[in-house]
N, C-alpha and C positions, 0 to 999 in steps of 0.2 A: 534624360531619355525622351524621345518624341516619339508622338504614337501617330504611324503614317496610318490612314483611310484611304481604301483603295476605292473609287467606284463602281457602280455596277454596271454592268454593260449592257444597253436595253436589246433583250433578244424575243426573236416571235413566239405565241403562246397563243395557242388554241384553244377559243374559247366555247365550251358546249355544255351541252342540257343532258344532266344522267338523271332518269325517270326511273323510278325502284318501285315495285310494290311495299304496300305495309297491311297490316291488318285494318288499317280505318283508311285505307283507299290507296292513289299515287301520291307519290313527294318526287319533289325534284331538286336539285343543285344544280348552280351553276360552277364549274370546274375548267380550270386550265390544266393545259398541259404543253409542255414546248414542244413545239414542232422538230425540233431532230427526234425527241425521244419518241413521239408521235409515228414519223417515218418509219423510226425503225424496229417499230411493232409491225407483227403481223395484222391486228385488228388496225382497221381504218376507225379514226377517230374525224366527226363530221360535226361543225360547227363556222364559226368565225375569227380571224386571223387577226391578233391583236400586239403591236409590238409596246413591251412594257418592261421595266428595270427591277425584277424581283429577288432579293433572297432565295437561296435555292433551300436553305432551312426551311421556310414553306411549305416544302414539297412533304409534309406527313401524314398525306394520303396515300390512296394503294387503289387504284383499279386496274383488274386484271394483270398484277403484279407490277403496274409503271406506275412513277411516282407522281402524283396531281398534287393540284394545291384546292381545297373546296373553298370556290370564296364565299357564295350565300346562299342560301336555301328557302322554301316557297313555304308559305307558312297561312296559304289557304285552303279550303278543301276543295276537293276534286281536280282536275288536271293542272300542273303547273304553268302551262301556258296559256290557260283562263283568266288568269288571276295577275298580271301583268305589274300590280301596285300594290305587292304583297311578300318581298324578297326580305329577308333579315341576315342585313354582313355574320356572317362566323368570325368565333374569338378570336382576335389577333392576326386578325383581317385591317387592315387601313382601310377606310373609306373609299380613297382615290382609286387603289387597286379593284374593287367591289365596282366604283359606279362604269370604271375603263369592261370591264371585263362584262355588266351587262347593259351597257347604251347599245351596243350591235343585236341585241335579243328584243329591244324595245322594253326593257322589262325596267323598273324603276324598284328601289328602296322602299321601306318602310319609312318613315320621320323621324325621329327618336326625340325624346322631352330631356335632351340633356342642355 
């Protein structure tokens, strides 16, 4: 028996900045979401347009009940758009995915010592 691999079919995915309060200040993530599922929300989702090949497995996030994918998160204090050289990929994030999703933010990775 042979095991066929289908590929993925790279579709658009909107890339943006969810800022939450916490008690020791703001955090931020950067979050994709596709653009049809984008559309066909009432909330307008406002960010940058990035076409990329993902797993739709991924998507085991939830804002405002539609399904995102959180690829990294801000990991300095005070606003997340201060801190530009300060983003750490979420688990089970690929790298590549992570750096496509914040070069349109200006926003760069942390290094890792791996």
């Amino acid at each position: 028996m042979q095991v066929l691999k289908r590929t993925i079919k790279p579709e658009t995915y909107i890339s943006f900045l969810h800022i939450y309060p916490t008690t020791w200040g703001n955090a931020g993530d950067i979050c994709l979401i596709r653009e049809s599922v984008a559309n066909s929300s009432v909330s307008k989702f406002v960010g940058h347009k990035v076409r990329l090949a993902i797993p739709k497995r991924l998507e085991r996030d939830r804002i405002i009940g539609l399904p995102i994918i959180k690829v990294a998160g801000n990991v300095g204090d005070g606003h997340p758009k201060d801190h530009k050289d300060e983003w750490e990929v979420y688990e089970g994030i690929a790298k590549e995915i992570a750096i496509a999703a914040l070069k349109p933010w200006g926003f760069k990775l942390i290094e890792s010592e791996e």
